[in-house]
N, C-alpha and C positions, 0 to 999 in steps of 0.2 A: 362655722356652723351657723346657718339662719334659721332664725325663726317666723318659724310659720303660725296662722293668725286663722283663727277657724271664725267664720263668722256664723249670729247668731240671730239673724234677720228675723227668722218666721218661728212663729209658736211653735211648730211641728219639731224644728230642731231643737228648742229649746226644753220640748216636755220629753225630747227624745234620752238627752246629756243628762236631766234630772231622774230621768227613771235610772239610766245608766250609773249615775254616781249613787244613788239608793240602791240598788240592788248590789254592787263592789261593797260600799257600810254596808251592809246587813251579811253578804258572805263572809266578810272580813271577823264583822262580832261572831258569827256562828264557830268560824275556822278557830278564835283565838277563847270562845267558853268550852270546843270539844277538848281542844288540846292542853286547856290547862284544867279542864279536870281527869283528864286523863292522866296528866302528868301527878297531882295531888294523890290521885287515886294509888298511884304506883308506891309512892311512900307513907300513905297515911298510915294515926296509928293508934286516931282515937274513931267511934263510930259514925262520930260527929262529923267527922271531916271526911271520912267516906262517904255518908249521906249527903254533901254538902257535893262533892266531887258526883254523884250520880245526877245531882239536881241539875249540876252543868251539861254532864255532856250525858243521856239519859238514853241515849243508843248507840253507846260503848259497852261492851261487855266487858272491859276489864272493869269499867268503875263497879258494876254490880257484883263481879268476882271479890274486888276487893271488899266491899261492904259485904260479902257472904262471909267472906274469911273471918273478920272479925268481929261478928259477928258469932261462930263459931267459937270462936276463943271463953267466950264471958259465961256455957255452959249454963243458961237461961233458957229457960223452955220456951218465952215468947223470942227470945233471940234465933233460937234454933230452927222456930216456924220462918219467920225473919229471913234467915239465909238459905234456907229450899227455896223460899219464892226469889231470892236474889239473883240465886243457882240458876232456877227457872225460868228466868229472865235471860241471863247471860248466855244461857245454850241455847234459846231460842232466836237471839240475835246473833250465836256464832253457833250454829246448828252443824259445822262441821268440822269441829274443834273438839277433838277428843277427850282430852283435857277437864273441859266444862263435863263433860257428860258423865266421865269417870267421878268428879268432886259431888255432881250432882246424886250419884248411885250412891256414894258414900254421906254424903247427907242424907238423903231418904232413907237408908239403912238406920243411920243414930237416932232417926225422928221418928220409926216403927214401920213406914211404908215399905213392904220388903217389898210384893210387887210393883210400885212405881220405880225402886232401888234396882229392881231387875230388870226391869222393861231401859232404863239409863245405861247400866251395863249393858245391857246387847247392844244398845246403839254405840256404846263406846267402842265393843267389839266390832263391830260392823267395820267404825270409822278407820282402827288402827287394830289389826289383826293379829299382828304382828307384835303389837307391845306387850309385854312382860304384865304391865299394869294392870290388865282389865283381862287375862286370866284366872 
């Protein structure tokens, strides 16, 4: 195998490789802050480290799932406000993920909103007509 020798003569190539090699680090930091908060997010298990996992990757709807969830658990009225907007978050970034939309009708439900809790449910319905869940 030979190696080849790229030459770097003129400015033009040379701000061309520097932009090149900035933009591969910066995809790189983004690729490796989405997936390891995503990955945190999956097992956290305190609220902290949810929050910390959304801070990384903050248009992933599982991290907001997961800090709705627990969120959920602690049965705190400002936690509970907390994880509607989490919910509200995560189905807005996966708008068609039934799933979201179903957890979201049943948080609005616990938090008094029964029309936002309905208006969730038909969208859940809509998305999965057919699941048991969101009859």
């Amino acid at each position: 195998m030979t190696i080849k020798k790229i030459e770097l003569n003129s400015n033009a190539r040379r701000i061309v490789l520097a932009a090149a090699a900035i933009l591969t680090i910066a995809a790189a930091v983004l690729i490796v802050r989405w997936s390891f908060g995503s990955t945190i997010s999956a097992n956290a298990s305190d609220i902290e480290i949810a929050d910390f996992a959304v801070d990384l990757a903050p248009g992933d709807p599982q991290t907001h799932y997961a800090a709705a969830v627990l969120r959920e658990r602690t049965f705190e009225p400002d936690d509970a406000q907390a994880a509607v907007g989490e919910l509200e978050k995560a189905a807005a970034l996966s708008p068609n993920n039934y799933l979201l939309w179903l957890a979201l009708a049943k948080a609005l439900e616990a938090s008094g909103d029964r029309n936002g809790a309905e208006a969730a449910l038909r969208r859940a319905k809509d998305l999965a007509p057919n699941y048991s869940g969101v009859r």
